[in-house]
C-alpha positions in Angstrom: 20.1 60.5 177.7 23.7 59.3 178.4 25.7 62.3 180.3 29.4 62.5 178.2 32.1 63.8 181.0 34.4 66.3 179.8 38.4 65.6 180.1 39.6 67.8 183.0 42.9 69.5 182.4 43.2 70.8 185.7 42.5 67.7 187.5 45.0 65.8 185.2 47.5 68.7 185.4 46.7 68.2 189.8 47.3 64.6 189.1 50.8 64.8 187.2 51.7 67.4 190.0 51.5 65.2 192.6 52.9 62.1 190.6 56.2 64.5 189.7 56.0 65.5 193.9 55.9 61.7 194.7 58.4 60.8 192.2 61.4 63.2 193.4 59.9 62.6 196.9 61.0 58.8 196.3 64.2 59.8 194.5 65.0 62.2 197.1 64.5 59.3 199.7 66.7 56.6 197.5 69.3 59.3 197.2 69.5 59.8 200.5 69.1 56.1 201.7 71.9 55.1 199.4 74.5 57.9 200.1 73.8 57.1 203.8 75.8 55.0 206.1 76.5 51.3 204.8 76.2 50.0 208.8 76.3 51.3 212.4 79.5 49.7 212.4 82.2 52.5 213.7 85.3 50.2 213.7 87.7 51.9 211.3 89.3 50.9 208.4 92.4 52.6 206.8 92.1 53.6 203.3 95.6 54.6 201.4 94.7 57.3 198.2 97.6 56.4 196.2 99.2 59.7 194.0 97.2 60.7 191.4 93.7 59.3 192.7 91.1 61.4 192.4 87.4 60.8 194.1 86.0 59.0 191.1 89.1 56.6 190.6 88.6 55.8 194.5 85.1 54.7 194.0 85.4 50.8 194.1 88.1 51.3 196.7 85.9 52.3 198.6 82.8 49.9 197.7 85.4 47.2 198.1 85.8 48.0 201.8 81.9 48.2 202.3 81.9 52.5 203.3 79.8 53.1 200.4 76.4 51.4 199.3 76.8 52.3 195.9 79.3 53.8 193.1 76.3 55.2 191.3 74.7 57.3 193.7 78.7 58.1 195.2 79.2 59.3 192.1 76.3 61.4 191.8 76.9 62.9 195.1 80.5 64.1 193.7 78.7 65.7 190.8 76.3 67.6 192.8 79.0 68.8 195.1 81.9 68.8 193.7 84.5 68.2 196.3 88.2 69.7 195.5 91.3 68.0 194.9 92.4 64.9 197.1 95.8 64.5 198.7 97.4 61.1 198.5 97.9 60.0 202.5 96.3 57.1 204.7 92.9 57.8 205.9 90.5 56.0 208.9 87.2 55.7 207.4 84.3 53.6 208.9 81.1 52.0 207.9 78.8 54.7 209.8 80.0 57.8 208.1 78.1 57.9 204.9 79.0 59.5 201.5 78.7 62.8 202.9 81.3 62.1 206.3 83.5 60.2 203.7 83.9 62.9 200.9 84.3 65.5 204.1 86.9 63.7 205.6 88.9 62.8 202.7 89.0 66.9 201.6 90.5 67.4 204.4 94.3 66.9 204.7 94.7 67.3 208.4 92.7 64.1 208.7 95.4 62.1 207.3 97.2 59.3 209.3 100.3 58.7 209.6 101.7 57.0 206.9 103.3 53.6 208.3 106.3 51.1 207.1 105.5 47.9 208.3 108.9 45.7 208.7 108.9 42.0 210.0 111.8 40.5 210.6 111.7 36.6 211.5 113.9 35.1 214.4 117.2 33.5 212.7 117.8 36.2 210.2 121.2 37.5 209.5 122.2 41.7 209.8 122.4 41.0 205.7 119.1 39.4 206.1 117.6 42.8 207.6 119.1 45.0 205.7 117.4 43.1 202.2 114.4 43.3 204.1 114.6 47.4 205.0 115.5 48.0 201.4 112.6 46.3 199.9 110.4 47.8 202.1 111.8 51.6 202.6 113.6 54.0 200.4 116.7 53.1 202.5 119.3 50.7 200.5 121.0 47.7 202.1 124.3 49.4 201.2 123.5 52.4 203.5 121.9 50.2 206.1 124.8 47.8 206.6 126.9 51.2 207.0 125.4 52.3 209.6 125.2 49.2 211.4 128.9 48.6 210.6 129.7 52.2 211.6 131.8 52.0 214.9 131.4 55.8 216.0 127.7 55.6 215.7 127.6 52.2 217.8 129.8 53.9 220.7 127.7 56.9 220.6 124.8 54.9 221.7 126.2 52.2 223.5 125.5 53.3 226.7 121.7 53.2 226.2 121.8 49.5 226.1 123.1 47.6 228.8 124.0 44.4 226.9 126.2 46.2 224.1 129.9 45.6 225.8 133.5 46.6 223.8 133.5 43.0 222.5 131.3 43.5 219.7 134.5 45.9 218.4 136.5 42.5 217.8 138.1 43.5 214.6 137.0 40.1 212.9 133.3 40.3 213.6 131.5 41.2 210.8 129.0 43.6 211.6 129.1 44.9 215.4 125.3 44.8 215.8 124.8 41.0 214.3 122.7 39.3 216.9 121.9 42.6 219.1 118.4 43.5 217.0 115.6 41.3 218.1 113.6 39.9 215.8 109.8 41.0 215.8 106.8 43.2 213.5 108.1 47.3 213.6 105.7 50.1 212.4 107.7 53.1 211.3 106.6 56.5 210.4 107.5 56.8 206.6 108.3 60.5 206.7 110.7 60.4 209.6 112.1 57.0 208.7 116.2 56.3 208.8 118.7 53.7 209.9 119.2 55.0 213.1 115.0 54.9 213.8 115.2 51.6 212.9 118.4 50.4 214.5 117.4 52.1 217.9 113.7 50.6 218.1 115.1 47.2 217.5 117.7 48.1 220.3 115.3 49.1 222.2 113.0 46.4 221.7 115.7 43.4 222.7 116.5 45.6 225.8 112.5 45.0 226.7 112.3 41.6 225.7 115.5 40.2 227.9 114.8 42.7 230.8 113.4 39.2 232.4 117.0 37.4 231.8 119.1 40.3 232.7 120.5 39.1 236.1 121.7 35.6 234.8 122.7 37.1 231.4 124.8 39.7 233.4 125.6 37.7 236.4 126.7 34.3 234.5 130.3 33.0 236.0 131.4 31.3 232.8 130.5 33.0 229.1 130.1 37.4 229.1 126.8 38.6 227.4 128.5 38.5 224.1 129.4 35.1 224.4 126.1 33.9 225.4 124.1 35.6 223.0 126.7 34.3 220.4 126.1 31.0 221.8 121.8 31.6 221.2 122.2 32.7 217.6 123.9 29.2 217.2 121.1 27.1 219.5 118.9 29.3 216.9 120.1 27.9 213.7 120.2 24.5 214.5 117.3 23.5 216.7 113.6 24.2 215.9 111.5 23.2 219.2 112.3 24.3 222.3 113.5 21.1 223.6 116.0 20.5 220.5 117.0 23.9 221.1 117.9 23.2 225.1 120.1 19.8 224.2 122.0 21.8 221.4 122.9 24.1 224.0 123.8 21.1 226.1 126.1 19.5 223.5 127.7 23.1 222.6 128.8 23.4 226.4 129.4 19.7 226.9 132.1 20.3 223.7 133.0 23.8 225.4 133.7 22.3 229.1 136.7 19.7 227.4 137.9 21.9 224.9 136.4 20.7 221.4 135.2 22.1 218.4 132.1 23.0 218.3 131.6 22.0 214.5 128.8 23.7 213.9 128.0 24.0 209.9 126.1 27.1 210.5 129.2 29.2 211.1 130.2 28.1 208.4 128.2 29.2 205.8 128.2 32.6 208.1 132.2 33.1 207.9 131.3 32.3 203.8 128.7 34.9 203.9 126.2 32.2 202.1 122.8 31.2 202.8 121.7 27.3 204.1 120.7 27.1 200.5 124.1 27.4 198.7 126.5 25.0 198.4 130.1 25.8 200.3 133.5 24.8 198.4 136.4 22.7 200.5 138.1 26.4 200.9 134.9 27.9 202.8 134.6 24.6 204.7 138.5 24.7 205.7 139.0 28.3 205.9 139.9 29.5 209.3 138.4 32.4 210.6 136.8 34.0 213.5 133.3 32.3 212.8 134.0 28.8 210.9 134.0 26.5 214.3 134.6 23.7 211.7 137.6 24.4 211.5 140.5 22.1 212.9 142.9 24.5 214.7 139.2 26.4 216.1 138.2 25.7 219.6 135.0 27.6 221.5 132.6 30.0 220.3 132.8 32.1 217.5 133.7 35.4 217.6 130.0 36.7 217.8 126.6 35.9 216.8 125.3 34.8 213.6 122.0 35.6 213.7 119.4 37.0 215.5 118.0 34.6 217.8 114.5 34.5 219.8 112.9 34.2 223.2 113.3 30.3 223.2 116.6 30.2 222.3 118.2 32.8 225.2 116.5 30.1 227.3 117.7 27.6 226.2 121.2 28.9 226.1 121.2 30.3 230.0 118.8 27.3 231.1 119.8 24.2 229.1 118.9 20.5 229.5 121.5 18.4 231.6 122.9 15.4 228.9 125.8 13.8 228.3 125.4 14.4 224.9 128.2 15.3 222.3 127.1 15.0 218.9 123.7 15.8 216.8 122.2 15.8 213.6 119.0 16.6 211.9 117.6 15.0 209.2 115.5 16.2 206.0 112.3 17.0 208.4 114.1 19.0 211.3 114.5 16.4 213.4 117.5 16.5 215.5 118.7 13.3 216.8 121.4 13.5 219.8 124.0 10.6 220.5 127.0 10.1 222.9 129.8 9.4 220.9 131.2 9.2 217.1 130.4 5.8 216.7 126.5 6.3 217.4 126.6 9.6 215.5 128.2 8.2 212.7 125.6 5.0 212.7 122.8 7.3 213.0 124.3 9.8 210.1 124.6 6.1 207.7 121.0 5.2 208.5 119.4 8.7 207.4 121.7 8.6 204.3 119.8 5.0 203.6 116.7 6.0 204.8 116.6 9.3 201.8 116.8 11.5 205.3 120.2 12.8 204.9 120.5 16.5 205.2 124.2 16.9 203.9 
């Protein structure tokens, strides 16, 4: 006879015991492997929680920058745990923390960063330039920046920190004292903290670093003050683009200077008409004689500041500049500036772009 086994409860109940062990075991170890650290990479990477974020809205912020493995199992850790509120701010996460480092850090607030206004301001751009610049990037207007930069008392107050600020820049038809004084270069600000006066004083500080290297033939120059030479640079700015253009501008500009002739220079003109490159000027703007318009008939030598802000290459060129017996110069449609002796050749070369389509009137 055939022996019939019995169904064993116990062994089955044994069997769905250890299946239910193994199973939680695994989902333990999932758990755990995917609210673990994405790499061993510890480089950090700021993460801004915008007002109003809370841990769950943050989720593919987060994924996005590669600190979590997954929104799933980040979420699942948020509603075992259930972290407390999160304060807007910057924070530095990395790839090695985990869910667990993240969530700790981000709750809390003292491990905020400081919050940071980046502000980039290109070489050749004008104080009115700036100040559009500071107001779309700060809570500061362009109304109450230009104030301050205009603001003579403030300017005397900390004149004596910067060794190339002299009285000149108080000539009553300059437009803004500090035009040409703040160097052009990428600031971070602290956003809290952040005013005018930060900003005015870093970029004052900055071009005192960045022409400590020129100082002695900037201060010691026989001919042109410090004024006048930086005046001179925020012209060689606007009109050349290499450093060689740059360096036989400056050559024409004092070959004109050294037999007393207009310097002509279209750039001060739009700047006296407080107008852009882009815009057109009328025959009043272009005739109108002021302290900037060097087009002007009855104007001879330099304006009566800068223009612009002007970089590295062009201070060179302006205290260093190529030997020529050059007079005149144009450039054409691409930039390039093409030199000639006299009004004939200038004029000749001036009727060939305008055939050529090259014109840049």
């Amino acid at each position: 006879m055939k022996t019939v086994r019995r169904f064993s409860w116990s062994k089955f109940l044994l069997f769905l015991l250890f299946l239910t062990i193994f199973i939680i075991a695994a989902l333990i170890g999932i758990y755990i492997f995917e609210t673990g650290p994405v790499s061993s990479d510890t480089s950090p990477k700021e993460i801004t929680i915008e007002k109003g974020e809370n841990y769950y809205k943050i989720a593919q912020k987060l994924k996005k920058e590669n600190l979590i493995k997954s929104i799933t199992f980040y979420k699942i850790y948020l509603k075992i745990n259930s972290p407390k509120s999160l304060a807007a701010g910057n924070y530095e996460l990395n790839e090695a923390m985990g869910v667990k480092k993240i969530v700790k850090t981000l709750n809390d607030n003292n491990n905020q960063k400081i919050s940071t206004v980046k502000l980039t301001f290109r070489e050749g751009l004008n104080i009115r330039g700036i100040a559009k610049i500071v107001e779309e990037k700060t809570s500061i207007s362009a109304d109450e920046f230009i104030n301050k930069v205009t603001n003579k008392e403030y300017i005397k107050s900390i004149q004596k920190d910067y060794w190339f600020l002299t009285d000149s820049i108080y000539n009553e038809q300059i437009y803004y004292p500090l035009e040409g004084y703040l160097f052009p270069d990428t600031y971070h600000f602290d956003e809290k903290t952040l005013n005018s006066e930060i900003i005015i004083k870093k970029m004052l500080e900055n071009t005192s670093n960045k022409l400590e290297p020129y100082k002695e033939k900037l201060t010691n120059n026989q001919t042109y003050s410090i004024h006048e030479l930086f005046t001179l640079a925020s012209l060689v700015e606007q009109e050349g683009v290499t450093s060689e253009d740059r360096a036989l501008v400056a050559s024409v500009f004092y070959n004109r200077l050294k037999i007393n002739m207009a310097l002509g220079s279209d750039v001060t003109t739009y700047y006296a008409a407080k107008k852009s490159l882009s815009e057109s000027l009328t025959k009043a703007e272009l005739d109108d004689c002021n302290g900037y318009n060097t087009r002007c008939v009855t104007m001879k030598g330099l304006p009566v500041g800068p223009i612009s802000n002007f970089s590295i290459t062009s201070i060179k060129a302006t205290i260093n500049p190529t030997q020529s017996d050059y007079y005149y110069f144009v450039a054409d449609t691409n930039k390039k500036v093409y030199f000639t002796k006299t009004i004939n050749e200038h004029n000749q070369t001036i009727a060939k772009l305008k055939k050529e389509g090259k014109w840049a009137a």
